[in-house]
N, C-alpha and C positions, 0 to 999 in steps of 0.2 A: 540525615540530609538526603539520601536515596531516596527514603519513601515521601519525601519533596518534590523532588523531579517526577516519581512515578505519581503522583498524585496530579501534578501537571500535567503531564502526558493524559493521564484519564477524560480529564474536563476537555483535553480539548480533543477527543475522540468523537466528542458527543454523547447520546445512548445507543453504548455500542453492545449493553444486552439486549434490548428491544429488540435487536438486528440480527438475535440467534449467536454472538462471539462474546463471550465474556470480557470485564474492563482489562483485567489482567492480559488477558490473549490481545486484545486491540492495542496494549501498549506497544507489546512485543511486536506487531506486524506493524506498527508506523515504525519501527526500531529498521525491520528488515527492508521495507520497503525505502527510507529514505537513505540506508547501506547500500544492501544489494542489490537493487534495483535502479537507486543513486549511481553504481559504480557502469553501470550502462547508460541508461536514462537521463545523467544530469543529477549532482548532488539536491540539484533545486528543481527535481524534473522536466526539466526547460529543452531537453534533448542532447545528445553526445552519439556515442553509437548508434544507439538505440534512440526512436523519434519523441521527441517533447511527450508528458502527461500529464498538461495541466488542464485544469478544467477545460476553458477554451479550444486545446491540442485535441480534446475526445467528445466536442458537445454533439458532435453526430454520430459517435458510435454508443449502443445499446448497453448499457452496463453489463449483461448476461456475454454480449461478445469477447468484452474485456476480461470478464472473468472465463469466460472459456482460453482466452490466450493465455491468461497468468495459469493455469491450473493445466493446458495440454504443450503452450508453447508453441510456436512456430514454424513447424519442419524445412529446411533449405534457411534458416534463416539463424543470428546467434541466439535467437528469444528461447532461453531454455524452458521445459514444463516444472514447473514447481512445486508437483503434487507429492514427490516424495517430503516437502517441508510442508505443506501448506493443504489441507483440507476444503473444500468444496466450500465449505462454509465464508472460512477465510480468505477466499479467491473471491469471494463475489462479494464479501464487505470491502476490499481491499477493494475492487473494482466502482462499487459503489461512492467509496469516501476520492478515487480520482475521478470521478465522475461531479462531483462536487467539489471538487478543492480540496487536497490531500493537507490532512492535520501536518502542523512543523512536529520535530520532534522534540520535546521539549524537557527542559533539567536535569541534559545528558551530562554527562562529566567526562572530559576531555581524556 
């Protein structure tokens, strides 16, 4: 049943090797991102502590900026830098797919 959900998760990544992140690894970061980044951001990233990041919330900022915030963080601010989880790679597809409309996460189990 797992590799159900993970296989969910995949399709709705998109082509997330095209993007330089493997499908396996893009599962995982719509995992972290709609968690840890949920537990700031909005389970439904709509904003909480931390301000909204839905498509709409970031259509004028540069995806390259966003993925400079996910990967150095914020300084004075709580946005931690995420680079000891997360790779350069993965900061800037992560940035890229909230730039678009962040995947649900999909055929997680409770």
């Amino acid at each position: 049943m797992r590799s159900v959900g993970v296989l969910l998760v995949l399709l709705a990544c998109g082509p997330a090797l095209a993007q330089g992140v493997p499908a396996a690894r893009a599962a995982e970061l719509v995992r972290i991102v709609r968690q840890d980044c949920g537990s700031c951001h909005g389970m439904r990233l709509t904003g909480g502590l931390g301000p909204a990041l839905t498509r709409e919330a970031l259509a004028d900022k540069p995806p390259s900026a966003l993925a400079a915030t996910i990967f150095h963080g914020r300084p004075g601010t709580p946005m931690p830098g995420w680079r000891g989880l997360l790779s350069e790679a993965d900061a800037i597809w992560i940035a890229e797919r909230l730039a678009s409309g962040f995947p649900e996460e999909r055929g997680a189990t409770p």
